[in-house]
C-alpha positions in Angstrom: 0.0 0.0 0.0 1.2 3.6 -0.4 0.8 4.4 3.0 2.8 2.0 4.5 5.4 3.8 6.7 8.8 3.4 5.9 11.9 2.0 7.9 13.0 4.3 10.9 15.5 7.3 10.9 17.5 10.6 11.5 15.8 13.0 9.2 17.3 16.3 8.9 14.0 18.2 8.6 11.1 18.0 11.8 8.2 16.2 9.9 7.0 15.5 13.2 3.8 18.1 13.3 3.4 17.0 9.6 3.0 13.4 10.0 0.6 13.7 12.7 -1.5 16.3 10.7 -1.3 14.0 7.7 -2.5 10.8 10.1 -5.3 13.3 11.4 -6.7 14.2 7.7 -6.5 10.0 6.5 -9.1 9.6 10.2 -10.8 12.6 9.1 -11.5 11.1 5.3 -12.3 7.3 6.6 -15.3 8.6 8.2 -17.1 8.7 5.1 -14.7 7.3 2.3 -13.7 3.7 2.4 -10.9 2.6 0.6 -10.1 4.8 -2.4 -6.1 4.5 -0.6 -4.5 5.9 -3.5 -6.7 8.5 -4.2 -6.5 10.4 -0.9 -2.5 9.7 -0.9 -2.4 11.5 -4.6 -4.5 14.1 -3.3 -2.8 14.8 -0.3 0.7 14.8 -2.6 -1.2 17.2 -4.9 -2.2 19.8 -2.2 1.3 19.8 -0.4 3.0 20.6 -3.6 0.5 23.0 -4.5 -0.8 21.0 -7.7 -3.9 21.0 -9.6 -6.0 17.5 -9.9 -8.2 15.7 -12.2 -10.3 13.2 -11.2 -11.4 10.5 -13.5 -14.2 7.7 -12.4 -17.8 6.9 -13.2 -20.9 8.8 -11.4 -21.0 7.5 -7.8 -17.3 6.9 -6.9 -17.2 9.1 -4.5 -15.3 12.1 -6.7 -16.8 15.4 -5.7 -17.6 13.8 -1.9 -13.8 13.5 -1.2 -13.3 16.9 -3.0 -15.8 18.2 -0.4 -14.2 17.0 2.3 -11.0 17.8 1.7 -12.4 21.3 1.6 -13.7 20.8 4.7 -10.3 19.3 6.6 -8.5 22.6 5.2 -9.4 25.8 6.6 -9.9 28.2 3.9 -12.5 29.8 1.4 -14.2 26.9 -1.3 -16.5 27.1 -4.1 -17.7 24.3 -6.3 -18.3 25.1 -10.5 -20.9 23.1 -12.5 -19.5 23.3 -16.6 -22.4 22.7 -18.4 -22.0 23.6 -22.5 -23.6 27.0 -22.2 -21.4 27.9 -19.3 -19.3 31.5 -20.3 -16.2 32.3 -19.1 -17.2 35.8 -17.3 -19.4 32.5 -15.3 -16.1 31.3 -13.9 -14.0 33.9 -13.8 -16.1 37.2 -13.1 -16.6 40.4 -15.0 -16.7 44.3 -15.1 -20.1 46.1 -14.1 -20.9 49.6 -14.5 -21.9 51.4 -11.4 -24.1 54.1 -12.1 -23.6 55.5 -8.3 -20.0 56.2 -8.7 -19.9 56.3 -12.5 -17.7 53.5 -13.5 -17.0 50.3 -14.0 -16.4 47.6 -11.3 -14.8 43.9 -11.5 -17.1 41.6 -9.9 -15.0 38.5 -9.1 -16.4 35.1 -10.5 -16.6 31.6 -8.4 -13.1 30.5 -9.2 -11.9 33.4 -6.9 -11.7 30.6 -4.0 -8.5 28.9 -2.7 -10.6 25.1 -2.9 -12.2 25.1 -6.7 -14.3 21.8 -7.4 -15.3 22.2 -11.4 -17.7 19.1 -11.4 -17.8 17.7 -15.3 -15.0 20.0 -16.3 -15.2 18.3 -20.0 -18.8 19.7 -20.7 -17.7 23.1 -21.1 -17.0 24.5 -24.5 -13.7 25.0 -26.0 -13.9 29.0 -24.5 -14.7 28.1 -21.0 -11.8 25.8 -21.2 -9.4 28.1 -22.8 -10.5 31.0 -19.5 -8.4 28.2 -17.0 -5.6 28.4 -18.8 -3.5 31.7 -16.8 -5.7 30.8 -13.5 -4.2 27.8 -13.2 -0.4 27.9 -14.2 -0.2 31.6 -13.2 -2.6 31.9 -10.4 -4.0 35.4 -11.7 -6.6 36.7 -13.9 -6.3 39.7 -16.7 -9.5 41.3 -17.4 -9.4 44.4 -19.5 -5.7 44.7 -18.8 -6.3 44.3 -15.3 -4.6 41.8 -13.0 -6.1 40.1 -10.4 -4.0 37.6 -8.3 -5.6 35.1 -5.9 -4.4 34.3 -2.7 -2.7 31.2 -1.8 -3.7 28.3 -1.7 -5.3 27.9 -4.8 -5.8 24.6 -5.9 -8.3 23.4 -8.8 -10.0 19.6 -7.9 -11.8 18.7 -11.2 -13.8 15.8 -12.1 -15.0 14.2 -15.4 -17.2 11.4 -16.2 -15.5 9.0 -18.3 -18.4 7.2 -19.7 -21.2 9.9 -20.7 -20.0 11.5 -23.7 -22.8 13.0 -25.3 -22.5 16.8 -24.7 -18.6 16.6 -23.6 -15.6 18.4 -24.9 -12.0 16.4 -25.1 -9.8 18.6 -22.6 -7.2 20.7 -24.9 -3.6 19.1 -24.3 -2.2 22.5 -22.7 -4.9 22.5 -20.2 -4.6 18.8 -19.0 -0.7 19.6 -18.9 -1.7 22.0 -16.4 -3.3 19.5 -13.5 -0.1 17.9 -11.5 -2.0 14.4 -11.4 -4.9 12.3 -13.0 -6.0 10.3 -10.8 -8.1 7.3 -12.4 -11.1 6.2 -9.4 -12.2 2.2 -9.8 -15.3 0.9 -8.5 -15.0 -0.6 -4.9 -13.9 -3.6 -3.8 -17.0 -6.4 -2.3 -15.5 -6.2 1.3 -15.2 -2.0 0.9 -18.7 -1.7 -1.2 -20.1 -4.0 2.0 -18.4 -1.3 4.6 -19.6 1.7 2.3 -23.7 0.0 3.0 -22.8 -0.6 6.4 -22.1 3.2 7.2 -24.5 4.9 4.9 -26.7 2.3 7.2 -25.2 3.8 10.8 -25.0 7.3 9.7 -29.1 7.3 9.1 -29.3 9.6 6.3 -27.4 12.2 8.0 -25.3 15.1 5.9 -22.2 12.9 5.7 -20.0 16.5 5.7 -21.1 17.9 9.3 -19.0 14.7 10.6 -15.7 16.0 9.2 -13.9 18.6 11.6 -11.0 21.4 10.0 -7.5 19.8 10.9 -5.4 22.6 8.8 -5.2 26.1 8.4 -3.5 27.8 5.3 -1.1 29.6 7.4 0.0 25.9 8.4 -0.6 24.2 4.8 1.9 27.1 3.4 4.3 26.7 6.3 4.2 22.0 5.2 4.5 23.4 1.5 8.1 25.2 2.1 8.9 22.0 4.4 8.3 19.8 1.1 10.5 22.0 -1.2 13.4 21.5 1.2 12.9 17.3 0.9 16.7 16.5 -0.7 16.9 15.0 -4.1 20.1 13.1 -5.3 21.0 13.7 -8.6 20.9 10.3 -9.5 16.7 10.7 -9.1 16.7 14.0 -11.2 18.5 11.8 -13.7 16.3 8.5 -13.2 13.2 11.6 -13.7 14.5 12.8 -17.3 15.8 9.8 -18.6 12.0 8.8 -18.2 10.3 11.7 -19.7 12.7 12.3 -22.3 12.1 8.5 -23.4 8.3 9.3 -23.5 9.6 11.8 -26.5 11.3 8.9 -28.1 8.8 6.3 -27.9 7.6 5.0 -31.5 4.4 4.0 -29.3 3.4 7.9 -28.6 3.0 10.6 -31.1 3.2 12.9 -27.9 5.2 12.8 -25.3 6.0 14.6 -21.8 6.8 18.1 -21.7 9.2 19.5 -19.5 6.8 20.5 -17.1 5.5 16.8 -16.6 9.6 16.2 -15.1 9.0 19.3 -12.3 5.2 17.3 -12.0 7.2 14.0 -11.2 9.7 15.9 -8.6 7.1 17.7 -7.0 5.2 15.1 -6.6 8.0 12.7 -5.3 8.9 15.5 -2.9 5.2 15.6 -1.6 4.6 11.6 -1.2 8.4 11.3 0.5 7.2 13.6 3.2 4.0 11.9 3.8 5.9 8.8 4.3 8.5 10.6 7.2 11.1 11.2 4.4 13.5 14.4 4.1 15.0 12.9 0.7 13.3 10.9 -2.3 13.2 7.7 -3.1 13.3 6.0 -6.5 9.5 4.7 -5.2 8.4 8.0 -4.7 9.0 8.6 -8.1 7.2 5.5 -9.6 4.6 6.1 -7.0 3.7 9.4 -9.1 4.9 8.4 -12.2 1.6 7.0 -14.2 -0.5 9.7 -12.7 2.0 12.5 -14.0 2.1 11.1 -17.0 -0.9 9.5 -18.1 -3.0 12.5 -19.1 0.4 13.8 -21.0 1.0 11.3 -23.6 -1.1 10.8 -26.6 -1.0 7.2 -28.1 0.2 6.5 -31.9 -2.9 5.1 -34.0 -1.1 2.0 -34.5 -0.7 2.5 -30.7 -4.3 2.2 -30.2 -5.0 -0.4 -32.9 -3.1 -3.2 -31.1 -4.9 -2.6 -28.0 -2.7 -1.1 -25.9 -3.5 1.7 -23.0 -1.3 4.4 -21.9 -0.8 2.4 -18.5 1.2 -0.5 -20.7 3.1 2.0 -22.9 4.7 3.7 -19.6 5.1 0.4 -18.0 7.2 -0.6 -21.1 9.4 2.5 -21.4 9.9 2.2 -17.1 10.9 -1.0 -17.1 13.9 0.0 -19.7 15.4 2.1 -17.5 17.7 1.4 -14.9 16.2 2.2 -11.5 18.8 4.4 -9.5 20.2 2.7 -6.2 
């Protein structure tokens, strides 16, 4: 399992308060999620190295719930988007309005000025809508009529899309799903877990599942874990282990795109984040192949021939991973 703790010792940095948090938010989420291991541990990676997420699962896993909650463990402002196909961007991001009191115009702020944003069905907006998320989410700002507007951090998009339905969807435009950190694929339940998921709907007697969860972290303290995570040590021999993998993604006769440059930070920011949730000041060749698919996965577009033997993005990566040599 990903959260299995590893071996005992010295670490440079005091990860004490952070481990415990971390330990308090997993309690906080098993209230009302069972299982869904990996998701939460993605998510928690995500939000520590102040990454975007995109969540993909059929209706009833349990996407927006854990989206809510985790807006509910942090301490901080949250707003939730529906994209529907006649959604605008002044609907997400806000717009100027005269005011005929003082005689000019005035930039009311749209729902995405939040530090939490859950954008349910992101892929049934229109190309437009799509194309508004591009400078929120890789510059954290908004230009409106040559007018800047930054957003305080954190600000961290959670999105979801339905995999299935795709009557009145739009495919994501490549630069924008370069733009999430992780996608993080969500499988139906297991028998034992669907049988605890019955058993506590059961207990909980229809109750609103959310005014069970408690606030565990402020963003003063979530900013304070983020610098912690940038000072996690990296050997070079991981930064190289990082591009030797991406830059083989490039070279692949199985892709006709590979991973950009930004997909290698992805990797090592991520790595940083789940080595610190372990108890780690320094990364691992596992932290790496912990985060690897979920990087990459939404980065790499299949050849034709690719796709006409069959073979998923999943069994590409495997294949270019297991060529190269794993650091020691």
């Amino acid at each position: 399992m990903l959260e299995a703790e590893d071996a005992s010792f010295e670490s440079r940095l005091d990860l004490t308060e952070l481990k415990e948090t971390v330990a308090n938010i997993r309690k906080e989420i098993a209230k009302i999620i069972v299982g869904q291991d990996d998701m939460v541990s993605l998510l928690l990676a995500a939000i520590f190295s102040d990454g975007h997420v995109l969540i993909e699962g059929v209706p009833g896993v349990a996407k927006t719930l854990t989206a809510k909650i985790l807006s509910r463990i942090i301490s901080t402002n949250f707003s939730r988007i529906q994209f529907t196909p006649d959604l605008m961007p002044s609907d997400v991001l806000g717009t100027n309005i005269y005011n005929i009191k003082e005689a000019k115009f005035e930039f009311k702020r749209g729902p995405i000025f939040s530090n939490i944003v859950l954008i349910d069905e992101i892929n049934r907006a229109p190309a437009k809508t799509q194309a508004a998320l591009f400078e929120v989410m890789e510059e954290k700002q908004v230009t409106i009529d040559g007018n800047k507007y930054a957003f305080e951090p954190p600000f961290i998009v959670i999105a979801t899309q339905n995999p299935v339905e795709q009557e009145g969807t739009y495919r994501l435009p490549e630069a924008q799903l370069d733009r999430f950190l992780f996608k993080i694929v969500v499988d139906y339940p297991a028998v034992d877990e669907e049988i605890l998921i019955l058993q506590g709907f059961h207990e909980r007697k229809h109750k609103n599942d959310l005014d069970e969860i408690q606030p565990i972290i402020s963003a003063e303290k979530l900013q304070a874990y983020k610098e912690l995570v940038s000072e996690v040590k990296v050997e070079k021999n991981i930064i190289e282990y990082i591009a030797q993998i991406v830059t083989s993604t490039r070279n692949s006769t199985f892709l006709f795109l590979g991973a950009s440059p930004r997909a290698s930070i992805a990797i090592l920011s991520g790595a940083k984040a789940f080595a610190v949730l372990h108890g780690r000041d320094f990364v691992t060749p596992d932290d790496v192949q912990r985060v690897l698919k979920s990087v990459l996965i939404h980065r790499i577009i299949l050849t034709p021939e690719t796709e006409l033997e069959g073979l998923t993005p999943e069994q590409v990566l495997n294949r270019i991973v297991e060529q190269i040599e794993v650091p020691r």
